[in-house]
Structure formats: C-alpha cells, structure tokens
FILO-793961 format. One line per field, with one value per residue: x, y, z of N, C-alpha, C in turn. Coordinates in steps of 0.2 Angstrom, whole numbers, plus 5000, padded with zeros to 4 digits. Each point is the difference from the previous one (the first is absolute). Layout:
// FILO-793961
nx (X, ...)
ny (Y, ...)
nz (Z, ...)
cax (X, ...)
cay (Y, ...)
caz (Z, ...)
cx (X, ...)
cy (Y, ...)
cz (Z, ...)
This chain:
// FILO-793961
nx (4221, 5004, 4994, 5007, 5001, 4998, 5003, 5002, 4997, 5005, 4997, 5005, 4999, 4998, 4995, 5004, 5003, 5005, 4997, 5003, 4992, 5001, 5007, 4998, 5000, 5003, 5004, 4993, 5000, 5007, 4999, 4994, 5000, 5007, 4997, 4998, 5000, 4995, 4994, 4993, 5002, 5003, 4993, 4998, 5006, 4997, 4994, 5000, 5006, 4996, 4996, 5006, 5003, 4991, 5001, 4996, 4991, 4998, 5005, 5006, 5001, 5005, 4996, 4996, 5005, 5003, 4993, 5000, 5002, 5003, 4998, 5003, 4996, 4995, 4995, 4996, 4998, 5006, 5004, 4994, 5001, 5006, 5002, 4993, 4999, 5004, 4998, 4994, 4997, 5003, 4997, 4993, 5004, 4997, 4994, 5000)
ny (4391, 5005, 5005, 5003, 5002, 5004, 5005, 5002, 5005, 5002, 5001, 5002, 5003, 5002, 5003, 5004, 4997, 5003, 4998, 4997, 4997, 4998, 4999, 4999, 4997, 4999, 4995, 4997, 5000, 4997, 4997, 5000, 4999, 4994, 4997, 4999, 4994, 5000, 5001, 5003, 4999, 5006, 4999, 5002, 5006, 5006, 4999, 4999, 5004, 5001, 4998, 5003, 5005, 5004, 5007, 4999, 5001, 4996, 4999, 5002, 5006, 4997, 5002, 4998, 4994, 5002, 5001, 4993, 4994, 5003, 4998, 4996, 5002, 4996, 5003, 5005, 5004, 4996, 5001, 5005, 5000, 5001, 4996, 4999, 5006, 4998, 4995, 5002, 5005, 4994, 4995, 5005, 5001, 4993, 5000, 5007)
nz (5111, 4994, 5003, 4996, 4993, 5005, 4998, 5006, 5002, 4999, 5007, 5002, 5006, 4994, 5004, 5000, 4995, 5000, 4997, 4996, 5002, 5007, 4998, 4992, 5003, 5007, 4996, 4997, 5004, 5002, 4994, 5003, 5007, 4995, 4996, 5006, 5002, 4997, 5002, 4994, 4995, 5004, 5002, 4994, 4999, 5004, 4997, 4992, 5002, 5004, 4996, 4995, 5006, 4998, 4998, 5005, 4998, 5005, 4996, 5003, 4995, 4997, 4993, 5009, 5002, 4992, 5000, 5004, 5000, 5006, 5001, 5003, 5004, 5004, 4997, 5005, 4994, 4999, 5006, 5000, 4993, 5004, 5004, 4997, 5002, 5005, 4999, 4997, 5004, 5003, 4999, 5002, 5005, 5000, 4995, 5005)
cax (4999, 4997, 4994, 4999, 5006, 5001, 5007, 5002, 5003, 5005, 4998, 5005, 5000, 5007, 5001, 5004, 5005, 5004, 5001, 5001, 4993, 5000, 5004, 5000, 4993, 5002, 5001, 4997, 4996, 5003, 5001, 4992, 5002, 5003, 4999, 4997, 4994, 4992, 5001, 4997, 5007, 5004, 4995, 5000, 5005, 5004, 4996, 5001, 5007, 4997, 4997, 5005, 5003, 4997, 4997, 4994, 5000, 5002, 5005, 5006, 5002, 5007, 5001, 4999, 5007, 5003, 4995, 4998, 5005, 5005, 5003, 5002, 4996, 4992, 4998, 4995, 4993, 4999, 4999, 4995, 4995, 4999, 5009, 5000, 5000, 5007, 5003, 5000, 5007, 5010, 4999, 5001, 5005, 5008, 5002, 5002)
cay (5004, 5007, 5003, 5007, 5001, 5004, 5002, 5002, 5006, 5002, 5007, 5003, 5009, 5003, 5005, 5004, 4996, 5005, 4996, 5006, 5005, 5006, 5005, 5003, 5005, 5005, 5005, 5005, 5004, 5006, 5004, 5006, 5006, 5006, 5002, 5005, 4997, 5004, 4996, 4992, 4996, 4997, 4998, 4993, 4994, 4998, 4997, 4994, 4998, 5000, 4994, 4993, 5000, 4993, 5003, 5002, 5008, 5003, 4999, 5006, 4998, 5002, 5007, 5007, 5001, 5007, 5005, 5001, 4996, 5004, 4996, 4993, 5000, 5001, 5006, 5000, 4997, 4994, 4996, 4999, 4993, 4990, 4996, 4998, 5004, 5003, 4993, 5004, 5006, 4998, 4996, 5005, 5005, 4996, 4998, 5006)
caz (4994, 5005, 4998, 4998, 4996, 5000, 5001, 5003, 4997, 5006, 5002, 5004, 4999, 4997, 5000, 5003, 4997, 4997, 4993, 4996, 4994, 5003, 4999, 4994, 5000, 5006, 4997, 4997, 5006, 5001, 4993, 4999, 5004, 4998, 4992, 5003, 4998, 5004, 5010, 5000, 4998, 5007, 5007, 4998, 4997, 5010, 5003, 4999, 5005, 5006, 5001, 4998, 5005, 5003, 5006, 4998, 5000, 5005, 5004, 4999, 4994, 4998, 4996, 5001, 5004, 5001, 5000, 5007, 5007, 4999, 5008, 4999, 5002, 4998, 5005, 5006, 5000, 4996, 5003, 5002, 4995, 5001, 4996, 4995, 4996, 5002, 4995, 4993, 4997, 5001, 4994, 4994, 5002, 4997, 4994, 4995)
cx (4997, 4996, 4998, 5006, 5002, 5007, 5001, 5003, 5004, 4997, 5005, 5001, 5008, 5001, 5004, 5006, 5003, 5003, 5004, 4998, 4998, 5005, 4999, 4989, 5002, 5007, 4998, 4993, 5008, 5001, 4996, 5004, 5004, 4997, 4994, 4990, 4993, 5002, 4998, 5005, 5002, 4998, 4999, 5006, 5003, 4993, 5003, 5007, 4995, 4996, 5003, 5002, 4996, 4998, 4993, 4999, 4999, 5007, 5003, 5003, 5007, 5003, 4996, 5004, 5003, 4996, 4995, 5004, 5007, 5005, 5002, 4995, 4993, 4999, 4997, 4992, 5002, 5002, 4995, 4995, 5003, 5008, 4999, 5001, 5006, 5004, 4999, 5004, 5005, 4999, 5002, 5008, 5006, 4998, 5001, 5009)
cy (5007, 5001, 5004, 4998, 5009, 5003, 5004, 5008, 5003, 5009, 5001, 5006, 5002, 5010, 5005, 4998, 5006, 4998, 5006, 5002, 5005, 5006, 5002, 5005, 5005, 5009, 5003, 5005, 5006, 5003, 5003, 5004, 5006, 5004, 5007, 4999, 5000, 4995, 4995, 4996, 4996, 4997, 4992, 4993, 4996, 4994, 4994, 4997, 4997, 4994, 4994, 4997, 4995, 5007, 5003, 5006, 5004, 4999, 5007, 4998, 5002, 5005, 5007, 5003, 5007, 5005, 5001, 5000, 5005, 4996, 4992, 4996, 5000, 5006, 4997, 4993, 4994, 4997, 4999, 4995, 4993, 5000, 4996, 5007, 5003, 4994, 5002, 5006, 4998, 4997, 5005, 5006, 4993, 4998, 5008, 4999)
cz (5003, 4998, 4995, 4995, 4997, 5000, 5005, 4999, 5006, 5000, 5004, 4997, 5000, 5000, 5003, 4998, 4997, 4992, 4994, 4996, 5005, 5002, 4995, 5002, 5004, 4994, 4995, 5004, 5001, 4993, 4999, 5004, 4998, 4995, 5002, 4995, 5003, 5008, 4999, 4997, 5003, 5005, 4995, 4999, 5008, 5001, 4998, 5002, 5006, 4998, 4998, 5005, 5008, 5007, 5000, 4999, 5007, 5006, 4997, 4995, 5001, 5000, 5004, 5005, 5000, 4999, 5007, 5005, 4998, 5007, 4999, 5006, 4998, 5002, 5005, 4997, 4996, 5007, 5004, 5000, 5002, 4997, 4993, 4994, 5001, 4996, 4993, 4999, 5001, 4992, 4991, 5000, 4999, 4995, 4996, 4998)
C-alpha cells in the first residue's frame, strides 16, 4: 500500500517551445515596430516573446541581433566568457 495519495504533477520543462502563442506574440512585437510604437512598447512585448520562449534575463536576446551582432559570428568578448556564453549567443542568433 502506498504511503501517500497524492496526484502526481508532471514538471517537465516545456520552455523554448516555438508554440503558436509564441508566433502570434513575436508578430505583434514586429506590429509595434512597424506601427512605429513607444520603445517601451516594444522592450516589453520582446520580453514577454523571451520569457515565453524560457530565455533568461541574462542570456542574449533575439531581438538585439539586428541592432548589435552585425557578423554570423560571436564577437571577441563573448568568446572570452567561456563556451557556454558562446552556446547562448548561437542559441539567441537561431531562434532570431
């Protein structure tokens, strides 16, 4: 006999899932952009794509790809911080 009649809650990490809750919010971040919408707006509707998506706040965001990263390459100082920071900017530059 078990000890416990508890239910079982299934925790499997379901983050980074390309869902199409996540495609319906990713195009309304580009609907701000065009509609030419305040930044805060737009820093917010890119957060909530980025947390849906399960990125943290200190990882490389997506969305700062066509404003910093000009190269298909890391630069100099991310490979300095370790192959795990050279693992995250590939991660954020393949889910842009």
């Amino acid at each position: 006999m078990s000890g416990t009649k508890r239910t079982r809650i299934d925790r499997q990490h379901r983050a980074g899932a390309v869902t199409p809750q996540v495609i319906h919010l990713h195009r309304r971040v580009l609907e701000l952009q065009r509609k030419g919408a305040s930044r805060e707006d737009i820093h917010d509707a890119e957060r909530l794509v980025e947390r849906t998506l399960g990125v943290k706040l200190w990882d490389f965001s997506p969305y700062d790809f066509p404003l910093i990263f000009k190269t298909d390459e890391p630069p100099a100082y991310v490979h300095e911080k370790g192959p795990g920071a050279v693992a995250n900017w590939q991660h954020a530059k393949d889910l842009r």
